[in-house]
C-alpha positions in Angstrom: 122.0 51.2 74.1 119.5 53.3 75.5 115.3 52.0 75.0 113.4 54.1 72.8 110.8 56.2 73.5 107.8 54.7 74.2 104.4 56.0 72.6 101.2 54.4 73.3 99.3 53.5 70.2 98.0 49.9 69.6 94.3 50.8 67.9 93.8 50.2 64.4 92.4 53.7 63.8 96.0 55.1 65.1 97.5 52.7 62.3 95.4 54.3 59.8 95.8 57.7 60.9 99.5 57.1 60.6 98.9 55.9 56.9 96.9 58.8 55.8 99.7 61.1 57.1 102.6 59.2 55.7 101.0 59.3 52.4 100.0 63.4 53.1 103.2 63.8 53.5 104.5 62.2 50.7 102.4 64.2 48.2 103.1 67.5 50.3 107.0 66.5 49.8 105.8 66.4 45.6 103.7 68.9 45.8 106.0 71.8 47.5 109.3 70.2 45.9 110.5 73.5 43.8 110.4 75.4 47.9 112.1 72.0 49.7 114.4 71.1 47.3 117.0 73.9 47.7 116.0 74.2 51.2 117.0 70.7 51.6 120.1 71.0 49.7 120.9 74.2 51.6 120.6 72.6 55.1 123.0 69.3 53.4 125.7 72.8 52.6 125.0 73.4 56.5 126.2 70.5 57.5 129.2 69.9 55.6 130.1 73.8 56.4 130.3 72.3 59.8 132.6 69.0 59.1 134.8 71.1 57.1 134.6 73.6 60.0 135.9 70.8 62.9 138.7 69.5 60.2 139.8 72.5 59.6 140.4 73.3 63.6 142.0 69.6 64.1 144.4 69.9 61.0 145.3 73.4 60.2 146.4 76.3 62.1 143.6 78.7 61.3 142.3 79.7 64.4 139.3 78.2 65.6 137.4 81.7 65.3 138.6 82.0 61.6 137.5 78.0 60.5 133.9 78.8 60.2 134.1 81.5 57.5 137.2 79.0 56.0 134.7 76.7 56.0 132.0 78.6 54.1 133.9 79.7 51.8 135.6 76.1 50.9 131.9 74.7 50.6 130.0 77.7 49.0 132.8 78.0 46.4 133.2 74.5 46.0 129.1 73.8 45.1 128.9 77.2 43.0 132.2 76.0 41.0 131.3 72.5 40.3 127.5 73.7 38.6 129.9 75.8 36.6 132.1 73.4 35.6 129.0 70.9 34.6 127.0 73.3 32.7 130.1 74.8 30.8 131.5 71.5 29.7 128.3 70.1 28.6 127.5 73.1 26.6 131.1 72.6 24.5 130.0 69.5 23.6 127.7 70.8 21.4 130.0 73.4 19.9 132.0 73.1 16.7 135.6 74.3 18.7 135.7 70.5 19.8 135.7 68.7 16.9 133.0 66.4 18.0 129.7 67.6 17.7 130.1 67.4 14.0 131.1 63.8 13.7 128.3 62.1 15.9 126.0 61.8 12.2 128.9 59.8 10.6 130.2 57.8 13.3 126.6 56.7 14.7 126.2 55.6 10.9 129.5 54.2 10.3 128.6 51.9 13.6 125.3 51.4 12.3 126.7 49.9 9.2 129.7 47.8 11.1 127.2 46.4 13.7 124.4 45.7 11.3 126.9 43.8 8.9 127.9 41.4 11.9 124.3 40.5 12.6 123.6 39.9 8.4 121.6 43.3 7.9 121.4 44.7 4.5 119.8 48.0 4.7 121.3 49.2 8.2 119.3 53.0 10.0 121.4 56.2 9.6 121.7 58.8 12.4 118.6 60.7 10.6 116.2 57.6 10.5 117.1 56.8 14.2 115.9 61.0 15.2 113.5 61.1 12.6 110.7 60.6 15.6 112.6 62.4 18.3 111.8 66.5 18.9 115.5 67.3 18.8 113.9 71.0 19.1 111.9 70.1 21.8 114.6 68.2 23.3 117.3 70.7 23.6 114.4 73.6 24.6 113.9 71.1 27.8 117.5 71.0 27.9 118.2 74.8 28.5 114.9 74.8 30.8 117.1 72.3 33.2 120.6 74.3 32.6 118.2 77.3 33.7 116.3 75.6 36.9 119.7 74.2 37.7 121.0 77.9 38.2 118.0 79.2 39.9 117.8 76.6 41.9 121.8 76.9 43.3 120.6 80.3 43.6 118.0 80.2 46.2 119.8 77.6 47.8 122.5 80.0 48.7 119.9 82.0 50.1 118.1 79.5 51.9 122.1 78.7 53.1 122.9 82.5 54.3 119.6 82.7 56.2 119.4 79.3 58.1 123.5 80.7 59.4 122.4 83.9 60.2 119.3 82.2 62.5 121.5 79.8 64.0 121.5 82.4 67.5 117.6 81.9 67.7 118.2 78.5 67.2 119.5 77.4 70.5 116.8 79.7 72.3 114.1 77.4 69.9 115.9 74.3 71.2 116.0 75.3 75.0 112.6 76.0 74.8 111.6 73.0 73.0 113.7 70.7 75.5 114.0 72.8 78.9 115.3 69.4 81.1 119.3 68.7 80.7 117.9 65.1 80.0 115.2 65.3 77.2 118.2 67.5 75.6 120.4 65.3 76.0 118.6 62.5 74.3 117.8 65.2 71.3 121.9 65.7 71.1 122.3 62.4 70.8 120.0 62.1 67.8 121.5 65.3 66.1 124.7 63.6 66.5 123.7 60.3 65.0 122.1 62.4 62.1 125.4 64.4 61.5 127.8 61.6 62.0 125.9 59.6 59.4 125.9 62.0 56.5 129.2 63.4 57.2 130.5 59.5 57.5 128.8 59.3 53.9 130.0 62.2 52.4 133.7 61.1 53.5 133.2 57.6 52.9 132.0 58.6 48.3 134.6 61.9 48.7 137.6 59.1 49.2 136.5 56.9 46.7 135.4 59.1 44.3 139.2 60.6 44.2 140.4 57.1 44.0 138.4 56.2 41.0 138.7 60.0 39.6 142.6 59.3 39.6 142.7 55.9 37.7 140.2 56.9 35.2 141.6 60.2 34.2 145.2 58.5 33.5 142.9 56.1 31.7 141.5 58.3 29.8 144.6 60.3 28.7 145.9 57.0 27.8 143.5 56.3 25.1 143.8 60.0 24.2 139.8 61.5 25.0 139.1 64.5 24.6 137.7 66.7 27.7 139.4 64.0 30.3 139.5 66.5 33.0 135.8 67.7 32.7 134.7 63.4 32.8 137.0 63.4 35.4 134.5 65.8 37.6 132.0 64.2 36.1 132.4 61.0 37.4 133.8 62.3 40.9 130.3 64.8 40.8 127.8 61.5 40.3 129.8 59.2 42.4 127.2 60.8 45.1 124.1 59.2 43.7 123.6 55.5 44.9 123.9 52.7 41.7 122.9 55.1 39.0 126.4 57.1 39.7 128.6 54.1 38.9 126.9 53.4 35.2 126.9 57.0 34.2 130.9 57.0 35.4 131.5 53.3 33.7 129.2 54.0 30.5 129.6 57.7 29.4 133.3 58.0 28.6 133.2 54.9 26.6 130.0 55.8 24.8 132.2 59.5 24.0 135.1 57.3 23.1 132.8 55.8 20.1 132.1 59.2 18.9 135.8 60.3 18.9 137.9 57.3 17.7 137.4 55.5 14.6 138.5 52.5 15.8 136.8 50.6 18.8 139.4 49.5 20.7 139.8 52.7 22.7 136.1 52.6 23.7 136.6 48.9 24.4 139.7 49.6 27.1 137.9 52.4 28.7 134.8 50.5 29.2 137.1 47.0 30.5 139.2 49.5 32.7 136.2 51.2 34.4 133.9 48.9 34.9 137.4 46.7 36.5 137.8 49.6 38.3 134.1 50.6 39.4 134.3 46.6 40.7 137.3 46.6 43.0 136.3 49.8 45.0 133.2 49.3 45.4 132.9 45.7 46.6 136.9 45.9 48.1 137.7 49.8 49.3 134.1 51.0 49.8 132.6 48.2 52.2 135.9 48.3 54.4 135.6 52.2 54.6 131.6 52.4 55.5 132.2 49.8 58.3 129.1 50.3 61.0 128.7 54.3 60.3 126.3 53.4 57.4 124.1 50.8 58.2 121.6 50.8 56.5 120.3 48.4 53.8 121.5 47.8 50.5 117.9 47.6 49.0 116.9 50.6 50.8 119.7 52.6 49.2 118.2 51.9 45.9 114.5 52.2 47.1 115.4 55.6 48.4 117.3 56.5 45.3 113.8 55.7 43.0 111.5 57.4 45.6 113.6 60.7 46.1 114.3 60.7 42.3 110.8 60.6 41.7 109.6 63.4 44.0 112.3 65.9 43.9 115.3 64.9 40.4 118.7 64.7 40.5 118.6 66.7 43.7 116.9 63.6 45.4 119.1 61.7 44.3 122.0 63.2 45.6 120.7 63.9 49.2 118.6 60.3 49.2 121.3 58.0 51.4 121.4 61.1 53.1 117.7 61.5 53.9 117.6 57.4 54.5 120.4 57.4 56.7 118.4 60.5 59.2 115.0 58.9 58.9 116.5 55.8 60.4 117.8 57.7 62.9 114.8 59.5 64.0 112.5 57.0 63.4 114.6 54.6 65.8 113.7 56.7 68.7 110.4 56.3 69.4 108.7 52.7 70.2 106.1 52.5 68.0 108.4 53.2 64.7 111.7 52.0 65.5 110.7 48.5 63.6 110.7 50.6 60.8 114.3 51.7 61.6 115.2 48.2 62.5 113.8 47.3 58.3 115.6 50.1 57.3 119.1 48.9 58.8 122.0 46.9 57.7 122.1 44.4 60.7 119.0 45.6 62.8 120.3 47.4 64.5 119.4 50.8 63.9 122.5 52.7 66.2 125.9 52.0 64.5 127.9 50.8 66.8 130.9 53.1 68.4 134.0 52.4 70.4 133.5 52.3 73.8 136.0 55.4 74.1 136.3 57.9 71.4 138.7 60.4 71.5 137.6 64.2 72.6 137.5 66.3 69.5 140.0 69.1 68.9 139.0 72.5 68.6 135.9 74.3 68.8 132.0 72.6 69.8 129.7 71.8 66.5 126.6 74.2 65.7 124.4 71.1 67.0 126.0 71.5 70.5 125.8 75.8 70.7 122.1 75.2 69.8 121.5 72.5 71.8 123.0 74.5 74.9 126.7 74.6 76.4 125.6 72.9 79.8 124.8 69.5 77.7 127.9 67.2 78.5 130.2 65.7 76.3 129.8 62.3 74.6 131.4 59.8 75.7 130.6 57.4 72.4 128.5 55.3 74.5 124.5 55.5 74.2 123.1 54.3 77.7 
């Protein structure tokens, strides 16, 4: 393992500078969210267009030269198809086609009145007392607000997406110029690669999963009969991404829907047993033995990051916040005076996941990250010295 970079800074005053800029930062982060966001998201698209890019030359025979546009389209299609899906098959719900919609007043009472005689309660609340002080109007208005920020926002994040891979030529000249020595660059490679191999390592690491759980819990729910199985299906695969919060929305929801269809309880009671039984074994048997050393990082920070990205930037924070974690443990490990934050942030302390001491030479074509970076950086050799 190679030493950090050293930085001189032992003052107190250089402490507090460094406090006033992390919290600067912070409300800049807030403050410019609506411009970051998709720019964020856009630059997350960039780098699974490039993992789908190197799988694509290592397992198919689509010439290299062809993978990259493969690859955009897989990913471009893929994010524009699943807002789609999410937006159309929430809307249905509030249809009449369905069946559903219509039946929420009766069955919320009918439960009302079943739970409330179990407990001894005489006059039990109907559906109208329980939204008598909600704004349903208000409500739903900030509903189609979020269906219509959700679609401009997918929309400037394909723009932000064609413009960062149509600079990616000025890039490397950026890069050179930023790190003229072979070494300096080298060290910079190795970070990018970290960076990479971390998010990539998470999004195959919840993409695996997620199709494991997707497959039990749609034959579960075509057991019990539930209407709309495929679209919870997607839904549970779609917020499998976000740390903690994902696995109640997947283990609650269909249930809760289940009480709304059925009249009886029992299919709501086998969906909610069978998920959460499910949610369970994969994520304390499957998911640890999967993650291995490419995600070190701490359990406690995963949620930490979840509230803090959440907060500043929505949903789309917490998508990309094991992400974000995951590079600013990377980065910050690199220099002296920060890497005991990295070290905090960590599974084990130690802030480089370990690698084999040979790893294989990819197949096919070099990433973006080493065309930037320059062709005359050598190849790695898994080892960090």
């Amino acid at each position: 393992m190679k030493l950090p970079i050293t930085v001189h800074h032992s003052s107190p005053a250089s402490h507090a500078v460094v406090l006033i800029a992390v919290v600067a930062a912070g409300a800049a982060l807030y403050w410019l969210r609506d411009i970051l966001t998709p720019l964020a998201m856009a630059m997350f698209l960039m780098i699974m267009i490039d993992g789908v890019k190197r799988a694509i030359e290592r397992r198919t025979p689509i010439p290299p030269r062809f993978a990259g546009a493969a690859a955009l389209i897989v990913v471009v299609l893929g994010f524009l198809l699943s807002i789609w899906i999410i937006v159309d098959g929430a809307a249905g719900f509030f249809t009449d086609a369905s069946g559903v919609a219509g039946s929420i007043g009766p069955r919320i009472d009918q439960i009302s009145r079943d739970v409330s005689g179990l407990v001894g309660v005489s006059d039990p609340p109907t559906f109208h007392d329980m939204i008598a002080g909600i704004d349903v109007r208000g409500w739903l208005t900030s509903a189609a607000f979020q269906v219509q920020g959700a679609a401009t926002g997918a929309f400037f994040v394909m723009i932000y997406l064609g413009f960062l891979l149509a600079s990616q030529a000025g890039f490397r000249k950026k890069m050179v110029g930023m790190f003229p020595e072979r070494g300096p660059r080298q060290e910079a490679l190795e970070v990018f690669e970290r960076v990479r191999g971390g998010v990539e390592g998470y999004l195959w690491v919840q993409a695996v999963t997620g199709a494991m759980i997707c497959a039990v819990a749609w034959v579960l729910m075509r057991a019990v009969g539930l209407q709309n199985a495929e679209f919870w299906t997607f839904v549970i695969f779609i917020v499998g991404f976000i740390p903690v919060l994902g696995g109640a929305v997947a283990g609650c929801a269909p249930p809760l829907f289940a009480l709304v269809q059925f009249e009886s309880y029992w299919p709501a009671a086998v969906l909610f047993v069978g998920l959460q039984v499910l949610l369970f074994l994969v994520g304390n048997l499957v998911q640890p033995r999967m993650q291995g050393d490419n995600q070190n990082i701490d359990p406690i920070v995963v949620l930490l990051a979840l509230a803090f990205w959440g907060k500043l930037w929505g949903v789309a924070g917490m998508f990309l916040s094991t992400p974000l974690a995951v590079m600013a443990m990377a980065i910050l490990a690199e220099f002296k005076g920060s890497r005991w934050i990295a070290v905090l942030l960590s599974g084990d302390g130690e802030p480089y996941a370990r690698k084999p001491d040979k790893a294989p030479k990819p197949k096919g074509g070099s990433s973006w990250l080493g065309r930037i970076l320059g062709r005359d950086v050598p190849p790695q050799d898994g080892s960090l010295k």
